[in-house]
N, C-alpha and C positions, 0 to 999 in steps of 0.2 A: 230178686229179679222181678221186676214190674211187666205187666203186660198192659195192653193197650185195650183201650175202648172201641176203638175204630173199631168195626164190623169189618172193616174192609181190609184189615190187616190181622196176622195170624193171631193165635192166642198165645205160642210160647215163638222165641226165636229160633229160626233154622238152626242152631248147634245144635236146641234142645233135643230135636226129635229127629235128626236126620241120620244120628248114628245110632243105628238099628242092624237088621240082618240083613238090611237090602245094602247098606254099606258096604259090610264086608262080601256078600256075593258081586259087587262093581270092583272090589277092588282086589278081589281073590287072585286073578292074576299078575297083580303088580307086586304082591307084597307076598313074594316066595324065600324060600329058606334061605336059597344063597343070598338074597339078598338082606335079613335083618344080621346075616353073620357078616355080611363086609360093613353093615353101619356098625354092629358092635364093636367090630374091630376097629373100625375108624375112630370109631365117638371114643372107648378107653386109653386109645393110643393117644390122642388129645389130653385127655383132663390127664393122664397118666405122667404125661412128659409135663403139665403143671402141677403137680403133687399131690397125686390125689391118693391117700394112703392104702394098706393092704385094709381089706375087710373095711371100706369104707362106708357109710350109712348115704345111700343112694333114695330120692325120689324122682321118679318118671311123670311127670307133668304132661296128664293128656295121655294117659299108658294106654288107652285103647284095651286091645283085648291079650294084652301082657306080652305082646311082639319080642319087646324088651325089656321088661321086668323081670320076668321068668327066668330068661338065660344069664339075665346080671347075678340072679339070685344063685342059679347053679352054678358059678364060675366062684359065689362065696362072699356077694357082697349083700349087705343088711338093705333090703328094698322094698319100699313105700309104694304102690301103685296109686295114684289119684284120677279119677274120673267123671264126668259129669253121665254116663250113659251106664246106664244098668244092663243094659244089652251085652255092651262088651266088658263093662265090667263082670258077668257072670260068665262070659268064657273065658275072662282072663283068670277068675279062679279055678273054675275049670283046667284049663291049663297047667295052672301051680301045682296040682294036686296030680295030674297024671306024668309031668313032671317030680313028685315028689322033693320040692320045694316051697319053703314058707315065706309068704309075702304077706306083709302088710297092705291090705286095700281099703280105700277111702272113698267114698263118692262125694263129690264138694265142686262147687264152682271154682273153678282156679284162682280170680280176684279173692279167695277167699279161702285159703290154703289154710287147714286144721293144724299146723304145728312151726312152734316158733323154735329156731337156733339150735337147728335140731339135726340136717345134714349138712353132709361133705361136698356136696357134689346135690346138683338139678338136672336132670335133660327135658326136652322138649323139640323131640325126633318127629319129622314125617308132618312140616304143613301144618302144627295143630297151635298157630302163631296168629296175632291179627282177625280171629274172630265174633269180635265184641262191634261195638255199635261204633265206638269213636276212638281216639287216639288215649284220652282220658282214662276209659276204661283199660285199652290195652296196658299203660301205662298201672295202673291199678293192678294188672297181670303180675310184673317185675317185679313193682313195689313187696307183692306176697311171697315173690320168689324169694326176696333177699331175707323178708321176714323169718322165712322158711329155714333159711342157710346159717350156720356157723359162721362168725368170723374168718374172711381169709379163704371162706368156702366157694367150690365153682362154679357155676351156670351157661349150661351147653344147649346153643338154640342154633335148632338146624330148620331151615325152608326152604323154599323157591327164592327162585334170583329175579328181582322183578324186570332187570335188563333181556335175561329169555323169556321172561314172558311176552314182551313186545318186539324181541327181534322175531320171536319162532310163533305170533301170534295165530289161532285154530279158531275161528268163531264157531263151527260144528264142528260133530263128528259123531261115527256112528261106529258101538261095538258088539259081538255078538258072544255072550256067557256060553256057557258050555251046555246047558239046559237048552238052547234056542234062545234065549229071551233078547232082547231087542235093547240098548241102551245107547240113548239120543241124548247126546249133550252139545249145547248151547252158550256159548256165553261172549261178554263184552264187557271191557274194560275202561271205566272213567277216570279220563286223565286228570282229570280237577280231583278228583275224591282219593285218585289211586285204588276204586276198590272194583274189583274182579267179580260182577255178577255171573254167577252160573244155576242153568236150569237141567235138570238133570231127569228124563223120562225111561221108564222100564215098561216097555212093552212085552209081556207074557206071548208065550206060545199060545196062549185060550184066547189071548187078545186083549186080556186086564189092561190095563193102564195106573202108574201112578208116577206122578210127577214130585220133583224136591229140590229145591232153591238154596243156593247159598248166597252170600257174600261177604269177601274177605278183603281187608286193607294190604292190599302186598307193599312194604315198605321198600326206602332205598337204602343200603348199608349208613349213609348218613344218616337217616332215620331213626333207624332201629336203633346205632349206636348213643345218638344222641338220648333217645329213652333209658337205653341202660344206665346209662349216667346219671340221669336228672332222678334214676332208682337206685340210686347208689352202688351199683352193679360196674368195676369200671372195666372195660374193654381190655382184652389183653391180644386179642388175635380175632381176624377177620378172614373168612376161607373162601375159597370154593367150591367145598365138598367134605365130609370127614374124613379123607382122605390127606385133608392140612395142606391141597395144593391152592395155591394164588389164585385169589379174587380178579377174573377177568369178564371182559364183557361178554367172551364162549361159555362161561360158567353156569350151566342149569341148575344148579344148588348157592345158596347162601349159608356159611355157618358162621355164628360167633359164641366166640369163647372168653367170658369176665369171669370177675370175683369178686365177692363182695368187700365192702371198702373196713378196712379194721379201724379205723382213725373216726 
């Protein structure tokens, strides 16, 4: 991963460093228990009704801090965590271990997936799609996905629907953590680029301050499908939720569901 000379721009890119502690205390209340047990049960209800065998060999693309690694692993499936943040990668083993469960973890850039033809089954849950510099790279994403997969094997990518994000468009807003702390987020969306700049500030109780920027390519289901393709990934189902209900324009979620091509 190359960085830049410009003084004027950062030294690593916003993926690098922004998933930290301060991450998971923004998003501490979004990502509760009922809620990683209805995506589990959506996501294996999915690759499930496409064949995805008992005691399959699962990697989590982007497992964060083992939300859904962990419980795949306790339910008896063979599971890979990969991650670019050591943050959450250390509470995801964490995790595993107070769990008493054995998970495989990797820390790797995702274009750059450590293991070839080796699982059953990929997910890539919870928005961690689209953020790379250009379409090229994301593409470069899949490309390793398939690398990664077995003949025949699944690849489960669930996001945002970029149709809610411009019907139900928020340019601020303001939320308040359990601590006091203050969190001001920003953002705007370029319809030429399709990418969703967000600034995102954590105003402390003492008064700290610190600020964190992203930007993400939110795709349109043509899009994205078209990628899977040109990655050998061919489309078997388009959703609007892991739930497997229909892709409509009310749909806050996008999922799809390929397999890599045996031929």
């Amino acid at each position: 991963m190359s960085t830049s000379t410009d003084p004027n721009m950062p030294a690593e890119p916003w993926y690098a460093t922004f998933f930290g502690e301060d991450y998971l205390r923004i998003h501490a209340a979004y990502l509760f228990p009922e809620r990683t047990q209805w995506e589990l049960e959506g996501m294996l209800s999915l690759v499930r009704v496409a064949g995805l065998p008992e005691a399959a060999t699962l990697l989590d693309l982007a497992c964060g801090q083992g939300r859904h690694a962990v419980p795949l692993a306790a339910l008896g499936y063979r599971v890979t965590g990969l991650d670019l943040s050591p943050v959450l990668l250390r509470r995801a083993r964490a995790a595993a271990r107070a769990s008493g469960v054995s998970v495989r973890w990797a820390r790797a850039d995702m274009r750059r997936i450590p293991f070839a033809s080796e699982f059953d089954a990929v997910i890539n849950i919870f928005n961690a799609f689209g953020y790379l510099e250009s379409e090229a790279e994301d593409l470069a994403v899949l490309r390793a996905v398939a690398g990664a997969l077995n003949p025949g094997g699944l690849f489960l990518l669930e996001t945002v629907s970029r149709d809610a994000i411009l019907r139900h468009f928020v340019p601020a807003a303001v939320d308040h953590l359990a601590d006091g702390t203050l969190v001001l987020q920003e953002q705007a969306f370029d319809l030429r680029t399709s990418r969703l700049a967000v600034a995102i500030t954590l105003i402390e109780p003492d008064g700290a301050r610190r600020t964190y920027s992203q930007s993400i390519r939110i795709y349109t289901p043509t899009e994205l499908c078209g990628l899977h393709e040109a990655a050998g990934l061919q489309v078997e189902g388009v959703y609007g939720g892991l739930d497997g209900s229909p892709l409509t324009l009310d749909s806050l979620r996008l999922v799809v569901l390929a397999r890599k091509r045996t031929d």
